[in-house]
Every structure is written in C-alpha cells, then in structure tokens.
BALUM-778145 format. One record per residue (C-alpha): z negated, y negated, x negated; residue in one letter; residue number from 1. Coordinates in steps of 0.05 Angstrom, whole numbers. Layout:
// residues N
ATOM     up  north   east type seq
ATOM      Z      Y      X    A NUM
...
// end
This chain:
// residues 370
ATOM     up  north   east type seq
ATOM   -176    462    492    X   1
ATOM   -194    442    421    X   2
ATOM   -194    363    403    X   3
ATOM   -154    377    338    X   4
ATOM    -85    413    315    X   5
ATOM    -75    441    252    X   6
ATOM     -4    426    226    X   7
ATOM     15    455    162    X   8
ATOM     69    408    143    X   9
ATOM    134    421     93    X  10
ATOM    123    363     57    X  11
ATOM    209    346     57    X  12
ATOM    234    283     73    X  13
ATOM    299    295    118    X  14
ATOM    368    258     95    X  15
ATOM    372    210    155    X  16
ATOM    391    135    168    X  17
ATOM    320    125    172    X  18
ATOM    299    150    114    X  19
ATOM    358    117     81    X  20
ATOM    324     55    110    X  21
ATOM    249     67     85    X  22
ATOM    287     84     13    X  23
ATOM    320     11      0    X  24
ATOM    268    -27     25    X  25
ATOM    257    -93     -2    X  26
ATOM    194   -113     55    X  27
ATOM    141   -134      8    X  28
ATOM    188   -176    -29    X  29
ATOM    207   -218     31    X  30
ATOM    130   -224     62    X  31
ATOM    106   -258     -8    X  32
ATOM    162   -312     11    X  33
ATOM    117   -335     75    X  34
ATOM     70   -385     50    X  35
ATOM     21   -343    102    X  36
ATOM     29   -281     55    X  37
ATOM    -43   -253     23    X  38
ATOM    -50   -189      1    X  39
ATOM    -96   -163     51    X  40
ATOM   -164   -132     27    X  41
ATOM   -181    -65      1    X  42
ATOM   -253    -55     23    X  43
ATOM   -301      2    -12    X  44
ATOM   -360      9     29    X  45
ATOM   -408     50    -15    X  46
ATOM   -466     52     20    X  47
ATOM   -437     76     80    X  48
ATOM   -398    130     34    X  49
ATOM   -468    158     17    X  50
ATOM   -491    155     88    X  51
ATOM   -438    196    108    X  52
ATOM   -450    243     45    X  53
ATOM   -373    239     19    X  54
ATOM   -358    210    -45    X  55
ATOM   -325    146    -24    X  56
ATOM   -290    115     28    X  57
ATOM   -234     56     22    X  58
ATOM   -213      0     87    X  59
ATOM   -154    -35     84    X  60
ATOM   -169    -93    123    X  61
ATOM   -105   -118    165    X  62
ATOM   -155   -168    203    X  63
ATOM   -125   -218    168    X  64
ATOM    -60   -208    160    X  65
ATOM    -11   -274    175    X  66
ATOM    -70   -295    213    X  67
ATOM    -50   -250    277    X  68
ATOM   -103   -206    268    X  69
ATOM    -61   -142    265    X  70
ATOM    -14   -115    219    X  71
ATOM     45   -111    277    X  72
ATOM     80   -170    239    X  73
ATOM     98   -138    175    X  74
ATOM    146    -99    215    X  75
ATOM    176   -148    266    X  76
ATOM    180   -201    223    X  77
ATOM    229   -150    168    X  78
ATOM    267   -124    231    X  79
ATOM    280   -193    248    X  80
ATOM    307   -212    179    X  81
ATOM    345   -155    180    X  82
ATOM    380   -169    243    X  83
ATOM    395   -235    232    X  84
ATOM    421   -225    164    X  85
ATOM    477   -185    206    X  86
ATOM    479   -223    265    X  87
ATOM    439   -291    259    X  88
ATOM    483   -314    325    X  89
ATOM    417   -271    360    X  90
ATOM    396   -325    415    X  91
ATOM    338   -282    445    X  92
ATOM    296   -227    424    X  93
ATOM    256   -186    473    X  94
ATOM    209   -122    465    X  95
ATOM    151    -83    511    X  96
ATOM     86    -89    484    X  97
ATOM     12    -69    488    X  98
ATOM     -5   -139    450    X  99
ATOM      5   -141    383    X 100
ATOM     71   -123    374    X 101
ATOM     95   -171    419    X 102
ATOM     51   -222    383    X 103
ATOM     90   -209    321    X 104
ATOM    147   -214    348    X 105
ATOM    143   -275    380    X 106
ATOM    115   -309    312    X 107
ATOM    171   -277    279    X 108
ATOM    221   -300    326    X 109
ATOM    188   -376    320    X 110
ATOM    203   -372    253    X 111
ATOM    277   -373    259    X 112
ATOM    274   -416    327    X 113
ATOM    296   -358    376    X 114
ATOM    273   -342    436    X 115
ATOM    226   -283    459    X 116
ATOM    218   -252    519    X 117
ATOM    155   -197    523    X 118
ATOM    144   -147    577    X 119
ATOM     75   -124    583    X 120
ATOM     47    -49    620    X 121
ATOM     -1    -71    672    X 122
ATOM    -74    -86    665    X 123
ATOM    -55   -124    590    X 124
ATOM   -119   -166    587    X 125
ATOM   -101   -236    590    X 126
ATOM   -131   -260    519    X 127
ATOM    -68   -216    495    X 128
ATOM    -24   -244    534    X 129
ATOM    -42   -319    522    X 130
ATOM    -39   -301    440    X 131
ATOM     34   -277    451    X 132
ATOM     61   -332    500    X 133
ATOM     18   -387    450    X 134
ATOM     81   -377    405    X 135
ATOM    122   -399    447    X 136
ATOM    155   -326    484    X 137
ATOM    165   -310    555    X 138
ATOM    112   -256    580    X 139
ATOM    118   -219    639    X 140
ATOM     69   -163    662    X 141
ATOM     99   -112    691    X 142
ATOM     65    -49    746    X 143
ATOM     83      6    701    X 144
ATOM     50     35    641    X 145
ATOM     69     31    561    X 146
ATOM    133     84    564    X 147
ATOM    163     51    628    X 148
ATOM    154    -21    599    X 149
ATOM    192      3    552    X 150
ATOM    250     30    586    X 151
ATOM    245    -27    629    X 152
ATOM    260    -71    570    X 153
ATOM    314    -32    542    X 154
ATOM    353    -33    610    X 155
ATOM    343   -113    618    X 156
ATOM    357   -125    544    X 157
ATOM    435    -86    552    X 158
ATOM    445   -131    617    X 159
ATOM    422   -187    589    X 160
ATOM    453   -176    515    X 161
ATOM    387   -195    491    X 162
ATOM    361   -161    416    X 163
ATOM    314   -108    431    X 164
ATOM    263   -102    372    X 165
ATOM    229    -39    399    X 166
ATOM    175     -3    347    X 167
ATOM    195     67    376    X 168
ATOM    272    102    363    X 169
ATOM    301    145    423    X 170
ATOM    379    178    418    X 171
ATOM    426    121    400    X 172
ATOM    375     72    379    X 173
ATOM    338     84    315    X 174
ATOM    362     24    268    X 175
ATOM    317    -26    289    X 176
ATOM    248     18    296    X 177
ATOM    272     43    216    X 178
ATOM    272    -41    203    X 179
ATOM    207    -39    234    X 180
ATOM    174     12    190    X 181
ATOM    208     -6    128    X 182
ATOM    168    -69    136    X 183
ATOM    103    -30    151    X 184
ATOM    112      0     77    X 185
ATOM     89    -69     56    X 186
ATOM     12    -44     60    X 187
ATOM     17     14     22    X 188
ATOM     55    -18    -34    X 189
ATOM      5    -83    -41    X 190
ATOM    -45    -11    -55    X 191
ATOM    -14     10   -129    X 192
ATOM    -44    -26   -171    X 193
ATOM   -107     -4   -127    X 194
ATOM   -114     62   -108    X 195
ATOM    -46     84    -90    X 196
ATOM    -44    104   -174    X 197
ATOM     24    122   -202    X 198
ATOM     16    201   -221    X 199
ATOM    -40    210   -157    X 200
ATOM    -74    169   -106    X 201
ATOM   -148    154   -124    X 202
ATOM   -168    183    -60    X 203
ATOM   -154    256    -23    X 204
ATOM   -154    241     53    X 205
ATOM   -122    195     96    X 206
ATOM   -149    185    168    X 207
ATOM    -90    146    211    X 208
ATOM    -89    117    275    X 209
ATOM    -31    144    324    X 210
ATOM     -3    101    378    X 211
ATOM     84    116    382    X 212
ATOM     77    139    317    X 213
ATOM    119     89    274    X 214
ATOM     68     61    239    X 215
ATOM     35    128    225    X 216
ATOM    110    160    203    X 217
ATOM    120     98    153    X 218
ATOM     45    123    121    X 219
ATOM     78    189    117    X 220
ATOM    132    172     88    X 221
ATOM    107    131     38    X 222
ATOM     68    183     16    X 223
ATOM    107    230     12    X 224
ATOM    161    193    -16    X 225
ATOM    106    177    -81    X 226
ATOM     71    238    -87    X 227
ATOM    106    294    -67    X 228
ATOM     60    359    -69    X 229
ATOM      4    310    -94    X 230
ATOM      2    266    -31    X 231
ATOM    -64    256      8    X 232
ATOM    -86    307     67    X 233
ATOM    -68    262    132    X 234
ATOM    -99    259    187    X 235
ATOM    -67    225    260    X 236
ATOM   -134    201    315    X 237
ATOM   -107    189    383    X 238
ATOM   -145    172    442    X 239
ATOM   -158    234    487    X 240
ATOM   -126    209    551    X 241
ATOM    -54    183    512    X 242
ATOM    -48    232    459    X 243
ATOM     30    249    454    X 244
ATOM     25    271    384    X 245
ATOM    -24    313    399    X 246
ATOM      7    346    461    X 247
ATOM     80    339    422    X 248
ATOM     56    397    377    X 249
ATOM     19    436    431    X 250
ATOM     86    441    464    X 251
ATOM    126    443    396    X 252
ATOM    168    387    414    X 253
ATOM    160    317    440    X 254
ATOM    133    298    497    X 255
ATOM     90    246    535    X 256
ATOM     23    245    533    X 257
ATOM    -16    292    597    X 258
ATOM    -77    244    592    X 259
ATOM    -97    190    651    X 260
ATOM    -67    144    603    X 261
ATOM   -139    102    609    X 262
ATOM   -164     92    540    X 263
ATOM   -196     20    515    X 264
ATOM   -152     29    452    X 265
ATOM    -94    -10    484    X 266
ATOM    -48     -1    412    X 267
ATOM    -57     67    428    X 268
ATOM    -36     73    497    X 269
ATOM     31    104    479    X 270
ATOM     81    148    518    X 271
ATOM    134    192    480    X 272
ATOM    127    195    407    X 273
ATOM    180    155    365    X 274
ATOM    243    209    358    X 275
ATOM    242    184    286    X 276
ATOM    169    186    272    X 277
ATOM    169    250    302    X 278
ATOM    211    280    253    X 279
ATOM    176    255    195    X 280
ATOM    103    264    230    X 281
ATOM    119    341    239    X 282
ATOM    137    347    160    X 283
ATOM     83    311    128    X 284
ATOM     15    306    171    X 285
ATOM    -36    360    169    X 286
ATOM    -68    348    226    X 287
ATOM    -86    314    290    X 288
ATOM   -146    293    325    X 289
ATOM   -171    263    390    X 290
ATOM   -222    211    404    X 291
ATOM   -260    192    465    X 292
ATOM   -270    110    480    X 293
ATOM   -345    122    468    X 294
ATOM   -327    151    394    X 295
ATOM   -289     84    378    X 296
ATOM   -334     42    406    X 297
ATOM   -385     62    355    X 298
ATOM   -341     61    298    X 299
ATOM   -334    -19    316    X 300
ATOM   -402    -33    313    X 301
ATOM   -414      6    251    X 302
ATOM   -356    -28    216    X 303
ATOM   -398    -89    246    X 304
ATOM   -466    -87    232    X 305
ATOM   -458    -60    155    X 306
ATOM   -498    -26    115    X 307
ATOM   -531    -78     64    X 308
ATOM   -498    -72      5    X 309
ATOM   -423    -56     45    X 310
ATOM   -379   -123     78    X 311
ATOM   -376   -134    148    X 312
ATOM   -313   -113    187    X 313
ATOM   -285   -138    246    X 314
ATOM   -245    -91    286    X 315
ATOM   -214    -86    348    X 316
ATOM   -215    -26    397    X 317
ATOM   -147      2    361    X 318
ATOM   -157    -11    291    X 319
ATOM   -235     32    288    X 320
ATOM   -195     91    308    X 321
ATOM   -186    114    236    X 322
ATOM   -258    118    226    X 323
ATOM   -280    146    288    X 324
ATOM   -236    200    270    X 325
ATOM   -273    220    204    X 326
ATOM   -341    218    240    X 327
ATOM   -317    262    287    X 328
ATOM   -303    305    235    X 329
ATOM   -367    296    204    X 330
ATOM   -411    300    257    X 331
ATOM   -369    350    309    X 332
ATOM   -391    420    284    X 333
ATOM   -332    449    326    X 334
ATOM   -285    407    275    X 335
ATOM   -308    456    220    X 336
ATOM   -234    485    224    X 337
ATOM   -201    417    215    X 338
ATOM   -249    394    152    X 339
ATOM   -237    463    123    X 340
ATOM   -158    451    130    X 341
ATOM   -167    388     94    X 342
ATOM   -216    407     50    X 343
ATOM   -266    345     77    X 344
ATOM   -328    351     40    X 345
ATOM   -379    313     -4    X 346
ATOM   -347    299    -60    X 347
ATOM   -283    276    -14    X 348
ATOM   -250    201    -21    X 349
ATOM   -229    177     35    X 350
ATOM   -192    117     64    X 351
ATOM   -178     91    134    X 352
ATOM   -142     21    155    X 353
ATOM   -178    -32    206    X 354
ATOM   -102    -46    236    X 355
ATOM   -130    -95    279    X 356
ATOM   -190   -154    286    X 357
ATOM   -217   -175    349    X 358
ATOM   -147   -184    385    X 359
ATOM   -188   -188    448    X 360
ATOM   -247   -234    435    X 361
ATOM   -282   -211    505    X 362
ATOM   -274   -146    507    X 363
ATOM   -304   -140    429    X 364
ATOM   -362   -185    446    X 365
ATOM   -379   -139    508    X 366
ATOM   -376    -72    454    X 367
ATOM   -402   -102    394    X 368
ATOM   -439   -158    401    X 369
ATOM   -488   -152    461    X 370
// end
C-alpha cells in the first residue's frame, strides 16, 4: 500500500455549530490578556531552504508558547473560558491525554482555581506525567491506549458530573472540541501581518501534523475561511502505525487507525478522527502522508543541529512531524504522485509548525543529543 492519499478536496466550509464556533472567535484577543502571552516565532530557515532546493521554507515555533512547550494551551485554556463564562459553578475539569493536552489543561484550570483530573493511555513516560500533575491535577495512567482513555474519561466524567474538555467531538458532544479549536486559530492569526498576507498567503504548501485531527481541522479552516480558492496545498503526516486519517479515507469514512498503535510521536498516537475535524479535513486537505519513527527522528536533529546561517530548533518527537513529511516528499521518489498533486517543486514556499519542544527531556536527549 502507498504511504500517501490523494484527496482532492471541495474547498466548502459546511454550515455547522462548529463552524459557527471557528466564525465568532475572539481567541487571540483573550491569550494577549495573559501576562504569559508572546507571539510565538516565525522562523525562515534559508539555508536549509536551498539545501532542500525549494524556494523557502517558514517554522512557526510553538516551543515556547505559555512556557509549556506545546501549543495544546491555546485551545484548553479558550475552552475553559468559554465554559466558565456559562457555567463558572464548574468545580472539576477532567480530560484523556497523551501529555500535552492534559498539561494545558491543568494550567488552564489553575488559572481559575479548579480542579483537574487527567487520565493517561498506558506507557505515558513519566517526565509527561510529572509536567501535568506539577500544576496541581490528578493523573491517573490507565492500561488502555489513546481512544479507550478517552472513552474511559467520558464515562467517569457523566458519573462524576465532572467538565470534560476533550480535543476530539463524537455524536452529542462537539461544543467543547469547537472551543478547543477556535482557540487553536490563535497561531494562524498572530501570522497576517507575516505571511498569512490579506489577498494570498506568502507561501504555497502547508505540511501539518495529524494526531485526532482538531488541530489540523482548525488549520483548515482557517484557511479556507481566508483564502478561499487561493488557500495553500495541505498536507496531513501521521505516523505509520496510528494513522486514522489516513485509513479514514482509504475506507471513505472514519475509522480507527489499523496500525500497532507504537509510534514515538506520542501527540500522534490517536484513535478515531475528531467527527468534526473529519468533516472539515475531508473538504479542505489535499493530501495525506505517513511517516516512520526513524523519518521523525531525523527531522529533530536537523531542526537541531542547523545549518549555519538558519536558528536552532528544539522539537519534540510530535512537533518534527511536519518536516519529516516534506522530506519524505523530497527524498521518496515513490512520492512523485503526491509532489505532482501539490505541485512541490523548486521554486515552492513552504511552511511547517514545531507544535512541540522537548516535552520529554530524556527521550530527546537519547534522539538528538547523543
């Protein structure tokens, strides 16, 4: 089986709650109330750009984001504000988690002096586990992988009339997870005066990683929503043994992933895709690729050791995805297909996002530093 799908999207935006939600979103306005707020950085690294023999290529650098190291926290922290603003008589909050949504959610929840309560799929490494519980949340590892942490959590949370804050929408509960990329849009919009320009972006391909798919739907979206028929070729990496995008348009509807589910990019350890991000994934992406442990593993230490002349980037396991998925492209001469669909050539910009830093100090030391 090929390690890429070619979608050929319809570029509409379906009249939904969700997309109501995306539409009136006012997330960037309440992150630059935090004190913690910087923009985060917009990296060009030329030199590697001419390596690679494409034009340019653009990193939006969540490393630093809130100082959690990911960019989870744009979205819990807006879904929080948005369900207290209905219901600030919330006592406890409580999600499933890979690490760093859980992490953000726990900040977010300190922030307003509620409890948390995180459930974790088994072999969560414990460095992720003491950065959530270090703000003050309940964690509890649990013998069952991403997709039945999550059910698990969704069952206890109705019992227990807890909040779910869930990044991933399933029948009768897609509010929340549209709260939770509404606040994701906050990345994209710090971009416009940048290179998200007002009539066309100042770049033509857009390589995104895929976990549930929330994050990469809210991309989408926002896209779309700017651009139109002028919006950037996108392009969703997943690792090969969790890949339910992937599989979800094999089989033409959604579905959980048929890899081991063993994959060192823990963000990316998903089950089901969203039912929300599905949607919008299936209108506006053009394609999908997987990626192999090894493949990300070198994209970290190139981000890493840089070129002189380009910054150094720290990345975690999850957040080199994006560029392991253009040199696969590059460098895979049975991707020729896929770079012809997306017209990936020389004089292509691209940009990818580092979503994550070194959320797990050991485990980026072992890949990048020895």
């Amino acid at each position: 089986m090929k390690d890429y799908f070619l979608n050929h999207p319809t570029n509409k935006l379906d009249k939904n709650s969700t997309n109501q939600i995306l539409k009136t979103s006012k997330s960037i306005f309440f992150h630059k109330s935090f004190y913690e707020y910087k923009k985060s950085p917009l990296i060009e690294l030329s030199v590697l750009a001419k390596d690679l023999n494409i034009t340019s290529l653009y990193v939006k650098d969540e490393s630093f984001r809130f100082g959690l190291n990911a960019f989870k926290v744009l979205g819990a922290s807006y879904a929080v504000s948005q369900i207290l603003k209905k219901n600030p008589n919330v006592s406890v909050f409580c999600t499933a988690t890979d690490g760093n949504h859980g992490r953000a959610l726990a900040w977010s929840a300190e922030k307003y002096n509620k409890k948390c309560i995180v459930f974790v799929p088994k072999d969560t490494s414990e460095l992720r586990i003491k950065a959530i519980s270090n703000h003050g949340a309940k964690v509890e590892m649990l013998d069952l992988n991403y997709e039945e942490t999550c059910k698990y959590a969704y069952n206890i949370s109705l019992k227990m009339n807890w909040e779910l804050v869930q990044d991933a929408s399933w029948d009768n509960y897609k509010i929340i997870p549209a709260y939770i990329m509404s606040g994701y849009l906050s990345h994209f919009i710090e971009m416009e005066n940048q290179i998200n320009s007002l009539i066309k972006p100042d770049f033509d391909i857009l390589f995104l990683q895929c976990g549930v798919g929330s994050w990469a739907a809210s991309a989408i979206w926002y896209y779309l929503n700017r651009y139109g028929s002028y919006k950037p070729k996108i392009v969703l990496v997943e690792p090969t043994e969790s890949c339910g995008v992937f599989d979800s348009f094999i089989k033409g509807k959604r579905t959980s992933p048929s890899g081991n589910l063993k994959t060192i990019m823990a963000g990316l350890n998903c089950g089901i895709p969203s039912k929300s991000a599905w949607n919008i994934i299936k209108n506006g992406c053009d394609g999908v690729i997987k990626i192999s442990d090894n493949e990300v593993k070198a994209s970290m230490r190139l981000f890493y050791n840089s070129n002189i002349g380009d910054s150094k980037i720290i990345s975690g396991e999850s957040g080199a995805a994006g560029l392991a998925g253009l040199l696969k492209c590059l460098n895979d001469s049975k991707l020729e297909g896929l770079n012809k669909h997306i017209g990936l050539n020389k004089n292509s910009r691209v940009l990818v996002f580092n979503t994550e830093g070194d959320t797990d100090r050991d485990s980026f030391s072992k890949i990048v530093e020895k």
